[in-house]
N, C-alpha and C positions, 0 to 999 in steps of 0.2 A: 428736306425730311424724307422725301420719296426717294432718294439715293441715298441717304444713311438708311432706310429700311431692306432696302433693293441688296446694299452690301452687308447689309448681316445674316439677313438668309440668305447671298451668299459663302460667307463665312460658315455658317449652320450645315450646309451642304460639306463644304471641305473637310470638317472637322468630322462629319460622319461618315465620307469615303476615306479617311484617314485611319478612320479607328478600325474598318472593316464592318461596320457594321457591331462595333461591341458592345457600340454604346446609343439612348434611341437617341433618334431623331428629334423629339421635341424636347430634349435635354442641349442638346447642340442648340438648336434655336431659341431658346431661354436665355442659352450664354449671349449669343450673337444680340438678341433684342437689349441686353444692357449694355452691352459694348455700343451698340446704335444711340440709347439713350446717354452715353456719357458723351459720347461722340458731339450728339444734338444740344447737349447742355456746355461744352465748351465752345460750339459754335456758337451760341445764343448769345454766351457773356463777354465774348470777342466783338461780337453780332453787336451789344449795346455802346460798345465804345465808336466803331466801324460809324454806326447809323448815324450818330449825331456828326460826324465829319463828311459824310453824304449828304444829309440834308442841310449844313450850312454852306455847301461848295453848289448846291445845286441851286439851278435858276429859277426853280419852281418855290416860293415861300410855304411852309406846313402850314398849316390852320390852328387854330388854338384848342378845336377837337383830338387834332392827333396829337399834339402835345401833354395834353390831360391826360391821352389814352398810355400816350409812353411813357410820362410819369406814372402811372398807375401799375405797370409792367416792371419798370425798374423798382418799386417801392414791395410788389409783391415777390420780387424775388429777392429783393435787401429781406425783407422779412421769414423768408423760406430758408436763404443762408442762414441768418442769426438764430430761427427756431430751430434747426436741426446742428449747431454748432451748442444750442445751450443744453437740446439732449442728448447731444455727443457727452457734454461734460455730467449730466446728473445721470447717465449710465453708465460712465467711467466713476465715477462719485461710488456708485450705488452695491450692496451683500450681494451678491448671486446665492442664493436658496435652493437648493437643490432638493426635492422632495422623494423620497425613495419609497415605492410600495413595500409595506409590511409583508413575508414572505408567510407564506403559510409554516405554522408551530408543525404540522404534520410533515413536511417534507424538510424542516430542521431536525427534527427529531429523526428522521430516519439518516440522513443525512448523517447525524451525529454518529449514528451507532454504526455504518456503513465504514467510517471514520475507525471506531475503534477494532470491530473486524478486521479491518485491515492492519492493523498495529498491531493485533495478534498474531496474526500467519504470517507478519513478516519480521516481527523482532530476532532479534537473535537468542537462540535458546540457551540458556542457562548452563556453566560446566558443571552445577551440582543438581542441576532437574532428578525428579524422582527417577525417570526412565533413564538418563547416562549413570545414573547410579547404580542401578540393576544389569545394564548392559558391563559395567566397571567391574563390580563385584563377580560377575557371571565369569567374567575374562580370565578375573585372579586366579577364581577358584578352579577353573580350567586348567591354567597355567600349572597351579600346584597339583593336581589331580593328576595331568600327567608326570610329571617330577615323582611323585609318590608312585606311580604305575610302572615306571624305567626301573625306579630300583627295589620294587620288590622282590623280597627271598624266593624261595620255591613255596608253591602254594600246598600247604599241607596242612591240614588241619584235623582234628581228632575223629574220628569213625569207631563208636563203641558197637557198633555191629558188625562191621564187615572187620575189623582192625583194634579188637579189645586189647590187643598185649603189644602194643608197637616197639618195634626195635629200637635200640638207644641211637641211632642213628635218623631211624623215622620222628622219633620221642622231640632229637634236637631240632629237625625240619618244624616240624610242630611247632615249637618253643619258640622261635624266629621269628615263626609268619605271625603268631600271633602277637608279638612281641612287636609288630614294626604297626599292626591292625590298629592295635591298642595305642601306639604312637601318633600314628594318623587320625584316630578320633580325638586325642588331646590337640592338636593340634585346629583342626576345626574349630575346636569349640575357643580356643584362645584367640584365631586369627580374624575368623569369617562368623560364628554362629551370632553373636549379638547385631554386628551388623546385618546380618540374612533376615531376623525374627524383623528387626525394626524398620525394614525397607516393607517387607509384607505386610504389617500391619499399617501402614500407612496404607498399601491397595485397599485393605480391609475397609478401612475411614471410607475412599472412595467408594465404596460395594462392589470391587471386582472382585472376582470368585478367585480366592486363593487354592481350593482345595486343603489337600492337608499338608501345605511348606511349610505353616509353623511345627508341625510334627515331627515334620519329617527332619527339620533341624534340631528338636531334641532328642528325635531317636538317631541322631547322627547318618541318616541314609545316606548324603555328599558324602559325608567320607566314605561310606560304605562303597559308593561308586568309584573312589579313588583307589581303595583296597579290592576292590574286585576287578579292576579295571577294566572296566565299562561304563564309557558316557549312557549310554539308554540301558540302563538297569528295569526288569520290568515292572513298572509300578502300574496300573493300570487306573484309567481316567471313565468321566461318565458316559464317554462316548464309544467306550470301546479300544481306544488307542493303547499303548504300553508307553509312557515318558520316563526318565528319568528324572529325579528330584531337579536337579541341573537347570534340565533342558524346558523341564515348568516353573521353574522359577527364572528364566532368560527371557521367558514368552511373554510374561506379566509388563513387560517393559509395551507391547505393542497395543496394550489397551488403556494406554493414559495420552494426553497430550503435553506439551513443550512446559507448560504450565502443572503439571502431576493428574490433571482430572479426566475421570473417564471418558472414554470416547466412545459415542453413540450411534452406531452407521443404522441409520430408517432408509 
């Protein structure tokens, strides 16, 4: 016994100048003390065979004491096998149950919604969202604003003060410009103006401040910008700035999110 203790701490030693120190010390000799104990229990049961061929070879007769007592030693370890061979089988037998603490409703619930945040800012946004649709719309009507701006006639338009009797030459100039004016606001209104009114009123739903874009879509001012040709026509706003109808109706898109609803920066 005292040399199966003696070699598992040493064992316990090696296994801890081994690891460098990673692991403690009374974990290594934890391991090393079972490794002693199985050690000592194969020697013991080798040990009961061995004994009774020693003490029948030997010259010295046992006494009927030590015989009781070796019986009593082999029967308590016939008994210690058999008992932990029958709970080997009624815990191989047996439910494992596993019991799980109930988590706290407050830290599922945030949990939850932490969850869905994130499933907002990272979906992919919509090709018909309110804001690409304004951004879409904004583009079109760009596109065709300059189109209409390239091939405008000469800008002349009537002056009954400085030019009450225009020449039939100025008369025709006249007759053109206003002529292609009048063209460009039909056109608005068949291409772009229903869709314009009904993107805005939708910010409206929201409560974002439209200003006056539904106005300014039936008083035809986009086209106006395309006939005068000038993106920043001066309209003026509450703050002082000069915008084009255009250029505030493009802006509207930067106060919704991915979803159409107002965005609130505290």
């Amino acid at each position: 016994m005292t040399s199966t203790l003696a070699g598992a701490v040493a064992g316990a030693l090696t296994d801890y100048f081994r690891e460098h120190g990673q692991s403690s010390f009374q974990g290594a000799l934890f391991n090393g003390s079972i490794g002693a104990a199985i050690v000592f229990i194969l020697y013991a049961c080798v040990h009961l065979v061995r004994s009774v061929w020693l003490e029948h070879t030997s010259e010295k007769q046992g006494t009927t004491a030590q015989g009781i007592g070796g019986g009593l030693v082999v029967l308590a370890l016939v008994m210690a096998f058999g008992s932990g061979g029958v709970l080997a089988y009624w815990d191989a037998q047996s439910n494992i149950t596993l019991k799980i603490p109930t988590p706290d409703t407050s830290q599922i619930r945030e949990l939850a919604e932490c969850e869905a945040k994130y499933a907002s800012l990272t979906k992919k946004e919509s090709d018909t969202s309110l804001r690409r649709r304004t951004i879409k719309l904004a583009d079109e009507i760009l596109e065709w604003e300059q189109e209409r701006y390239e091939h405008h006639p000469q800008y002349a338009y009537p002056d009954k003060q400085n030019d009450p009797n225009p020449t039939p030459e100025r008369q025709a100039l006249i007759n053109a410009c206003l002529k292609y004016d009048g063209e460009t606001y039909d056109q608005f209104n068949r291409k772009f103006k229903e869709q314009w009114i009904e993107i805005v009123r939708k910010y409206e739903l929201e409560n974002v401040k439209v200003g006056t874009l539904v106005n300014d879509a039936e008083q035809n001012h986009p086209a106006q910008d395309a006939s005068m040709g000038a993106q920043f026509v001066p309209v003026q706003m509450d703050n002082g700035n000069y915008f084009s109808a255009l250029s505030r109706f493009r802006e509207l898109a930067y106060h919704v999110d991915a979803d159409g609803h107002r965005i609130d920066l505290h």
